[in-house]
N, C-alpha and C positions, 0 to 999 in steps of 0.2 A: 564506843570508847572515846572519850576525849584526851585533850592534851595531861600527856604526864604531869606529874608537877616532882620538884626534887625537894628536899628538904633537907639539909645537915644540922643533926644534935651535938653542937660545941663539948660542950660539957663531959657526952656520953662519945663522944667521935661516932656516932653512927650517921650513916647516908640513907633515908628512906625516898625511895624512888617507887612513886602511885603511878599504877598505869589506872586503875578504873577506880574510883570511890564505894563497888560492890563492898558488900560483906565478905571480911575475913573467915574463911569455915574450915580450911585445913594451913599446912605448912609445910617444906621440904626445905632442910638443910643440906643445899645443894654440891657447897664446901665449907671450911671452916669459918665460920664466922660469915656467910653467908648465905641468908634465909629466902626460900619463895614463896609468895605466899598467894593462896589459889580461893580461888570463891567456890560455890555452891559444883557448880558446872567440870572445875578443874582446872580453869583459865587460869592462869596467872595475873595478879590485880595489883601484885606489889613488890618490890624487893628491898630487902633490908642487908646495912653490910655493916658487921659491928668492925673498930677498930678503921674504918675508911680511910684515914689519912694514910696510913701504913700499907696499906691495898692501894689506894691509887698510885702513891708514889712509886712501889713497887712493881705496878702493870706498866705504868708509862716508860718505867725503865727498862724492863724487859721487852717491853715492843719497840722502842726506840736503838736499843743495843741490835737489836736480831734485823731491822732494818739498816742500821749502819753497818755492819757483816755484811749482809747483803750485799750493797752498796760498794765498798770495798771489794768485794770477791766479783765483781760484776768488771 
């Protein structure tokens, strides 16, 4: 396996994140709008997240929030 590579589709907002250049041969939609995607074997070789901006923004805030509680409660 080599270096991932990332990739974001302006246009379409999606984020593809290649772990291996294998063949695509199945898929699991792991959550909404985001897709696995697995080679021959079962590995996972790629991940697709449609809508990205609104998922990233959304995870950084929520891990950020739940650390600053933390923080405060500490």
């Amino acid at each position: 396996m080599g270096n991932p590579k990332m990739t974001y589709f302006k246009e379409e907002d999606i984020l593809y994140l290649v772990i291996s250049e294998e063949k695509e041969v199945d898929s699991i939609e792991i959550s909404p709008n985001i897709t696995a995607e697995l080679n021959e074997a079962g590995e996972l070789i790629g991940i697709e997240i449609i809508n990205a901006s609104g998922f990233l923004r959304d995870s950084v805030l929520e891990s950020t929030q739940a650390k600053l509680l933390k923080l405060k409660a500490a």
